[in-house]
C-alpha positions as CSV (number, residue, x, y, z in Angstrom):
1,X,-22.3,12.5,3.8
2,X,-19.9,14.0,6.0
3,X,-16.7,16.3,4.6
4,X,-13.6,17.2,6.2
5,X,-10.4,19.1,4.6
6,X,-11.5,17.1,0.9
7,X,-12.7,14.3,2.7
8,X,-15.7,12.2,2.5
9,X,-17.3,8.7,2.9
10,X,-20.6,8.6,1.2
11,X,-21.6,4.5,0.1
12,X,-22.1,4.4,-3.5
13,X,-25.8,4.0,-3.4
14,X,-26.0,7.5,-1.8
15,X,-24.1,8.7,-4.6
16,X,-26.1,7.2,-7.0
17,X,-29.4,7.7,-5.5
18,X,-28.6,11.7,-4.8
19,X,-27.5,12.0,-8.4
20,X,-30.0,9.9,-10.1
21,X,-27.5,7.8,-11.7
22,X,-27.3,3.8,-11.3
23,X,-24.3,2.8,-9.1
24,X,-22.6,1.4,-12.0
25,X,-22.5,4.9,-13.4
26,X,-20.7,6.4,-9.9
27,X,-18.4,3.4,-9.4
28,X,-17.3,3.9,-13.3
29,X,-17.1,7.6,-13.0
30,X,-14.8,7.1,-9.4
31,X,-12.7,5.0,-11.2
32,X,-12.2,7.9,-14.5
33,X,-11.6,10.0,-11.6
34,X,-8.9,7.9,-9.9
35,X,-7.4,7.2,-13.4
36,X,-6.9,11.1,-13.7
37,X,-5.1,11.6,-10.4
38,X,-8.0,13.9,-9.3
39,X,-9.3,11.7,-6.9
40,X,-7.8,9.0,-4.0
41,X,-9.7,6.4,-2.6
42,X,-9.2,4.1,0.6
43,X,-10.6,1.7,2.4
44,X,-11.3,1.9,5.5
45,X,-11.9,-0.9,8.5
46,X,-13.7,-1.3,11.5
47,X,-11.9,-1.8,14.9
48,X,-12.3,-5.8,14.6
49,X,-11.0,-5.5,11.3
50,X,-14.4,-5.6,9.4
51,X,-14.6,-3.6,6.0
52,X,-16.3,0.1,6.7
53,X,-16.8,2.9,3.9
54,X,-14.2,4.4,1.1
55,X,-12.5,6.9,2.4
56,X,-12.7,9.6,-0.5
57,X,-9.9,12.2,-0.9
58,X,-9.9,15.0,-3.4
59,X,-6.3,16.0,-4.3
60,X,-5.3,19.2,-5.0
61,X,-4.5,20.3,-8.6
């Protein structure tokens, strides 16, 4: 998992599997997260327009 400035892509079975939680757990707790305006998500795309990682974005409160 790489950071940058609050940034990070991890794949949700990396979450998961680093916090010993099942990935319906992570994507659940991403979305409580999102809901609370703590957290932005993106999607991000390869150069032939093929779906590539979340872009994940911790926002400053």
């Amino acid at each position: 998992m790489q950071t940058r400035h609050g940034e990070c892509w991890p794949a949700i079975p990396t979450i998961a599997r680093e916090l010993k939680l099942s990935q319906s757990t992570v994507r659940r707790a991403l979305q409580d997260l999102r809901k609370a305006e703590l957290l932005d998500t993106e999607q991000r795309y390869r150069t032939k327009g093929g779906k590539s990682s979340l872009l994940f974005r911790l926002k400053k409160i």
